[in-house]
N, C-alpha and C positions, 0 to 999 in steps of 0.2 A: 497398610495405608489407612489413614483415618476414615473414619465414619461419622456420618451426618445425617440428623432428622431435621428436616423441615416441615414446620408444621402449618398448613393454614393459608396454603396458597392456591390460586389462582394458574392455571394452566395456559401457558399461550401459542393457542394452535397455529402451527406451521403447514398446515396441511391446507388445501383449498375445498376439497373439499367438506371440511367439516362446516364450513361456513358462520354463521353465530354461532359463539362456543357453547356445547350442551355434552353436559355430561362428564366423569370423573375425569375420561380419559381428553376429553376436548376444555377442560375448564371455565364451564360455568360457575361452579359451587369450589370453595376452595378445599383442598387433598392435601395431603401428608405426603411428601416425598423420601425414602432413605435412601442410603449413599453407602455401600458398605465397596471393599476392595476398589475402590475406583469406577464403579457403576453402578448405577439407577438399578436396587434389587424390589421395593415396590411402590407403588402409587394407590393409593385407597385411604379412607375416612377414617379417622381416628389408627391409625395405625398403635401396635404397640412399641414402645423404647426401647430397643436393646438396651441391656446393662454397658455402661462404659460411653454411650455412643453422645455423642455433643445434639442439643438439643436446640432450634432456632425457630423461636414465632414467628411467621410473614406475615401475621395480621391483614390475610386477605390479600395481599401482595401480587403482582406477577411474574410467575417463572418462565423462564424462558432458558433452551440450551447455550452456553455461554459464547462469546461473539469474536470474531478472529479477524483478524486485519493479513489480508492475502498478501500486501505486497508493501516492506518495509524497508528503508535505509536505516536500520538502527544506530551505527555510530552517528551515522548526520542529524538523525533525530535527537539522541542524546546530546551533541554538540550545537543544537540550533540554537539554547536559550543563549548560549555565550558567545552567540556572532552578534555582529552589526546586521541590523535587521533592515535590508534595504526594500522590505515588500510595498511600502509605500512609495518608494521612487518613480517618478513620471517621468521625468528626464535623465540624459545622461550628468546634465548639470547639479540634479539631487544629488544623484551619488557621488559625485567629486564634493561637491560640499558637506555632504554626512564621513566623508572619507577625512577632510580635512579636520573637520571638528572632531574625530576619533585619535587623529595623531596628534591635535595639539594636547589632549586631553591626557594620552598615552602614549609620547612620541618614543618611548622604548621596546616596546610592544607589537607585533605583528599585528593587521588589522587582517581578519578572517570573514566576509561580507556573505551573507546569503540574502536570496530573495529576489531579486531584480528582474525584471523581463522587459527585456528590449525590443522583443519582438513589435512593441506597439509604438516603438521610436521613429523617428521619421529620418536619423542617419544611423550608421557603423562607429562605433567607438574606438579609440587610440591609447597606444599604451603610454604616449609622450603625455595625453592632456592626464592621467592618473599620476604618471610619475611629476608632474607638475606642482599637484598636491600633497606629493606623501613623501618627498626627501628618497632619505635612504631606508625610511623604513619599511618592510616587505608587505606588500598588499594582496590578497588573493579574494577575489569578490565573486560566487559561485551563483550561477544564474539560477532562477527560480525552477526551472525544472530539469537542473543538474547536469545539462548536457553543455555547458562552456562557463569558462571563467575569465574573466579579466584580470589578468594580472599585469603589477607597474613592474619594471625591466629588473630591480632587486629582487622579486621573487622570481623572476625568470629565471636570474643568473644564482639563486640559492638552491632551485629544485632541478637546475641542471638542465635547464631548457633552452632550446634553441632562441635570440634575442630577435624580437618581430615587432611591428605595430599595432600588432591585431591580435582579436581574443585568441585563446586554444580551446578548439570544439571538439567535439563527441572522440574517437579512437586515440585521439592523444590525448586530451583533458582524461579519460577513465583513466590510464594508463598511470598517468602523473599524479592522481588525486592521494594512492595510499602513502606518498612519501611528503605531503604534509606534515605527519607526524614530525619530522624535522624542524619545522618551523616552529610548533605551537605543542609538545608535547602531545602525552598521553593521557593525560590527568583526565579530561574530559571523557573521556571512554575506559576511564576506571571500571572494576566489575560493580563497585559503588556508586558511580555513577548511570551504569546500564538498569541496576536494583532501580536505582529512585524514578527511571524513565518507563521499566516493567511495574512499579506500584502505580503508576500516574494512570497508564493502561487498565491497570486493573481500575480502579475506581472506573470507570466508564465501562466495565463489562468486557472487557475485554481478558477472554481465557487463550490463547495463543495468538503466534503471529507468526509470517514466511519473511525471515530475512533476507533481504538480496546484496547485503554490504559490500563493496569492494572489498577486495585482499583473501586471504585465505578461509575464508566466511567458516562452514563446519569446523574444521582444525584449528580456528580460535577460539570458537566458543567451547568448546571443552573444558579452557583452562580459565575464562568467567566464571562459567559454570556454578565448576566447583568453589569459585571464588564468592559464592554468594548472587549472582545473576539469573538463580533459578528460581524462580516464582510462577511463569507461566510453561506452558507447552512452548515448544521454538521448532522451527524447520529452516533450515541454513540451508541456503544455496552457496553453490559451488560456480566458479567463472572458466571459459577456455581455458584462459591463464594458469590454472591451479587443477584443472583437471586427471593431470597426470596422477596426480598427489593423493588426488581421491580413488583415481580407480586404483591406485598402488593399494592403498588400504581394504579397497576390495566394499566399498560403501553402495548401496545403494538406494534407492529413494524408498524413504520409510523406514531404513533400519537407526537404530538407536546408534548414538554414535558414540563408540568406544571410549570408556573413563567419563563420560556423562551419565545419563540417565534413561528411563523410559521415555521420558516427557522430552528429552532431547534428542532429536530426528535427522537425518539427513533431506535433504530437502532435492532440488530439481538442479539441470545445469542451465543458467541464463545467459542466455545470448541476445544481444543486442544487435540488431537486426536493419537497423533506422535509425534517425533522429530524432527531432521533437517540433511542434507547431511553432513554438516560438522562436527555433534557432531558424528555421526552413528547411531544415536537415530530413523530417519527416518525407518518407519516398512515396510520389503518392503517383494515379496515372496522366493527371493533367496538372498544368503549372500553374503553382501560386498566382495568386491577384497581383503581386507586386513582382513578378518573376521577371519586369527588367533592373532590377535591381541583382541579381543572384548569380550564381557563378551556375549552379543547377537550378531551371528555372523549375524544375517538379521534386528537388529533392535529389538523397539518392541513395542507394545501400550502404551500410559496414562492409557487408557480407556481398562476393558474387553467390548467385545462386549452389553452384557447386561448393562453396565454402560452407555454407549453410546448410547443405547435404549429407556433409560428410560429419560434422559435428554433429547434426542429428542421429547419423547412423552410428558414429562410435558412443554416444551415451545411450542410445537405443539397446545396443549389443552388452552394455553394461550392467542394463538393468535400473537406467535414470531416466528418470521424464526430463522433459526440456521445456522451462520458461523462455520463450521469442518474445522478447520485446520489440512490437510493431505496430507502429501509430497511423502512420498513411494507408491508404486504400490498395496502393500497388504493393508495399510490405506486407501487408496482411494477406495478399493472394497469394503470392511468392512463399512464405510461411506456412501457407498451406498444403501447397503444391511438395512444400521439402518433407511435411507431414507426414502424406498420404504417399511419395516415392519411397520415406525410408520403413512406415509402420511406427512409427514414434509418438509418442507418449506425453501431454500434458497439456498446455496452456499456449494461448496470445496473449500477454500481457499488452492492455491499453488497449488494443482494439480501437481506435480512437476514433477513425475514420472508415466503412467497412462497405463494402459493396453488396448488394441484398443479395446474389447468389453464391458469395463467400460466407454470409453468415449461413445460409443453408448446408454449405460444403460444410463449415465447422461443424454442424451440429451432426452430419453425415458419419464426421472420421470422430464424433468422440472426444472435439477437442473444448477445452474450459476458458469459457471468455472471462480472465482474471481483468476488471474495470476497477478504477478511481473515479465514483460519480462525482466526487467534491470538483474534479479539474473541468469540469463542464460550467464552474460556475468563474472560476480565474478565465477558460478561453472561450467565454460565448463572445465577447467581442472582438475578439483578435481574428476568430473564425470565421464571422460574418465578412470579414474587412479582405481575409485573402486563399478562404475557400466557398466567400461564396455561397451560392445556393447548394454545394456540397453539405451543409452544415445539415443538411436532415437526415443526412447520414453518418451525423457523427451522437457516439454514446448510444448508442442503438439499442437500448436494451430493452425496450418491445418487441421488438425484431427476433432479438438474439431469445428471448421466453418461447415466445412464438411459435420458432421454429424447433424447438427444443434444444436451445444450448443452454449446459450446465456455466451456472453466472456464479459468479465470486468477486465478494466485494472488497475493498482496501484504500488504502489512504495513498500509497509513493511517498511516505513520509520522508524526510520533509516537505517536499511538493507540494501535500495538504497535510493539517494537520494529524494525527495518528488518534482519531477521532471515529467511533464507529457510527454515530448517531450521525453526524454532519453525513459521511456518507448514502446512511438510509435517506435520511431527508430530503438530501440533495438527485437520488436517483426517484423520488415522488413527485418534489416540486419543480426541481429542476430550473430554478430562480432564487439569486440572492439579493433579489432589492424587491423594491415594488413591479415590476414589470411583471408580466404572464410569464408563463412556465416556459421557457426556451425549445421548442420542437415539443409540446406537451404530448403529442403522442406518443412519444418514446417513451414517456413516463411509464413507471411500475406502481404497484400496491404496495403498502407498509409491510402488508405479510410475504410478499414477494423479495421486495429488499431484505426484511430481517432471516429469511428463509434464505438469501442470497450471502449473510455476514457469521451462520453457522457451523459453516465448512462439513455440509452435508446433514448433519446430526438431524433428527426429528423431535416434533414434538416430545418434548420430556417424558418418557415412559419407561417401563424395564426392559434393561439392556442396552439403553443410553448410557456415553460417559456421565461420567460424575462432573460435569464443567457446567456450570449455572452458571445462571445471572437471574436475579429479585430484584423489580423492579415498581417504583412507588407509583406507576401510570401505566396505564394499557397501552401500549405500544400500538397495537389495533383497533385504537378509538375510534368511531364514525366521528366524522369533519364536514363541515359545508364545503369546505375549497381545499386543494390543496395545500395552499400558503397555509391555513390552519392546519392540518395534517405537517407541514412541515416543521413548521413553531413549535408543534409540542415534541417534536422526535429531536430534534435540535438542544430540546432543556431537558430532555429526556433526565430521571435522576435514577442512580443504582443505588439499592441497600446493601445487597450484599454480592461479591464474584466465590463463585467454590471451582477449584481448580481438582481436576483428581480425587474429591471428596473432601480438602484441603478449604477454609476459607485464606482468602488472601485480600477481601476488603470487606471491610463490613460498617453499615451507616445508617446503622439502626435506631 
């Protein structure tokens, strides 16, 4: 593996209590860092060059271990620049007119729509008023946080769906999502295409990432892989669906997946467990603000409880941790409860909404509050509007510190951008306009969130990986206000990302 000197930088302590950085190992004064086999061999003053080894000034720079985005739809993120981008849509009437102006534009061409959230719509959409718009040509418009799409009656009857009025939500929209590929090719999810979306990553500091893709997630990425897709660490999650497949191969979480690499991981089994805020799908224990409007006025499971037991217990028994994606407050105890019955292993993803003595239970059994702070900043108004004074218990991550749960940070890319700084930022200031901080006591420190986007790793020392990140501003500048503390994590700029002892961006 390559080797790397860094010379001249600035340390940035993840530790609390080092408090103002002093000293070699805390980064007041700038140190030399090398890089040899893939790990941090030493840190001190004027080091000497091994022969052979790549030599890099940080001219007083700050280092930091490099930064990971916990929780990723990489094909969707790869595919987002080439949708119709409906995130601006306020009405259902936007999107029929951004729909129209897409077909007259491209009337041969399938129209593939992301972004949209209806949740803040004052009716239910129709598949007659799309197909009104769009002829025969196939529309498939995917709700902003991925849990339903609207499709006109041509892509109904292309992806082999049953003909309805009405969108297709969470267990059948998953279901029916990986045979898009019918529609609109594969081009976009080229291993070329995944390259230029893992480089994009990388300039922002980013040295790994947890895929949750639909479809055969580890057993595809092998053959990217080798195809040129390998630039950073990847941990590939595996679905119910595909489960067989993996324990056939006999994988387990953390080992290297056969015909990849080191850097290429098997990841967790994700189960979807709930909906989401915007669809009302989220299972919570009291009913939405607008719950006469709903077929469930509080939500409701994927999963009965015993379904969600047993899936726990067989990737348990396998030797997999298990990603629960669980938004509402009643999902999140329920998840808990499948937890602590089977002994299993891993994460809440989302955590969105959490009851103060679940966040205790979590930190109880061991489990990892994997959060997207950015989606705090898309649902603080939708939350006010139909949970209510619940909303101080949503994004909890005071709480979850607190009480000692381990917090992991991420994007749900596409959801929010695959951005790790918007993250931190957004779990500081916790506002994206001029308004105050949204529940500000849930707010965290900069060194908490960046300690939170490390995937454990410590302050850079010997026997850390070899995964940097150099960066042209102190990540843990004193600020008068938050909103400043957010601005500058927000602009945050990288010099350089070292993956493995590997540079894979450098902006020097």
């Amino acid at each position: 593996m390559p080797s790397l000197l860094i010379r001249g930088a600035r340390l940035v302590s993840l530790r609390p209590e080092d408090g103002p950085a002093a000293g070699p190992a805390a980064g007041a004064d700038p140190v030399d860092v090398l890089v040899e086999d893939g790990r941090v061999t030493a840190v001190d003053r004027s080091l000497p060059r091994p022969a052979g080894v790549e030599e890099v000034d940080a001219a007083g720079r700050w280092l930091a271990p490099g930064l990971w985005d916990q929780h990723v739809h990489m094909a969707q993120w790869t595919l987002a620049s080439q949708r119709l981008d409906l995130g601006g849509a306020r009405t259902p009437e936007d999107v029929t007119r951004a729909v129209a102006e897409r077909v007259a534009e491209q009337p041969d061409l399938p129209v593939i729509g992301w972004g949209h959230r209806s949740g803040g719509w004052d009716r239910e959409v129709t598949v007659s008023e799309l197909d009104a718009v769009s002829g025969h040509t196939p529309v498939v418009l995917i709700s902003g946080d991925g849990h339903h799409a609207w499709l006109n009656t041509t892509a109904l009857l292309h992806l082999a769906m049953p003909v309805r009025d009405s969108v297709v939500r969470e267990t059948e929209w998953f279901a029916v999502y990986p045979r898009l590929v019918t529609l609109v090719g594969n081009d976009g999810t080229s291993p070329e295409a995944y390259r230029r979306s893992l480089e994009a990553a990388a300039a922002l500091g980013v040295v790994g990432i947890v895929d949750y893709e639909f479809g055969r997630g580890p057993l595809e990425w092998v053959e990217r892989w080798n195809d040129g897709a390998d630039l950073l660490r990847v941990r590939a999650a595996s679905y119910v669906e595909t489960l067989d497949e993996v324990l056939a191969a006999g994988l387990r979480t953390g080992d290297p997946l056969p015909g990849g690499g080191p850097r290429l991981t098997m990841g967790s089994l994700k189960i979807i467990s709930d909906g989401s805020l915007n669809t009302r799908t989220a299972w919570c224990c009291e009913p939405y603000g607008d719950a006469h409007r709903l077929e469930y006025p509080a939500g409701q499971p994927n999963l009965s409880g015993d379904e969600l037991r047993e899936h726990l217990a067989r990737a348990h028994a396998a030797g997999l941790e298990v990603a629960t994606h669980a938004i509402g407050d009643a999902a999140v105890a329920e998840a808990l409860a499948s937890y602590a019955a089977t002994g299993a292993r891993g994460s809440i993803e989302h955590a969105q909404m959490v009851g103060r003595d679940d966040v205790r239970r979590m930190a109880d059994l061991g489990i990892r509050a994997s959060v997207q702070p950015a989606h705090l900043l898309d649902d603080r108004d939708i939350t006010e509007r139909i949970w209510g004074e619940r909303s101080a218990r949503c994004f909890a991550f005071r709480w979850m510190l607190d009480d000692g749960v381990e917090l992991a940070l991420g994007s749900d890319a596409p959801v929010s951008p695959l951005d790790p700084w918007l993250a931190i930022a957004a779990a500081v200031h916790r506002s994206a306009d001029d308004r105050d901080p949204w529940h500000g006591e849930q707010g965290i420190t900069a060194q908490e969130a960046l300690a939170a986007s490390v995937d454990g790793q410590p302050t850079v020392g010997v026997g850390s990986r070899g995964d940097l990140v150099l960066l042209d501003a102190d990540p843990l500048a004193d600020h008068l206000t938050s909103a400043d503390a957010g601005a500058a994590l927000r602009d945050m700029s990288v010099a350089l990302t070292v993956v493995d002892g590997s540079v894979v961006h450098q902006d020097l």
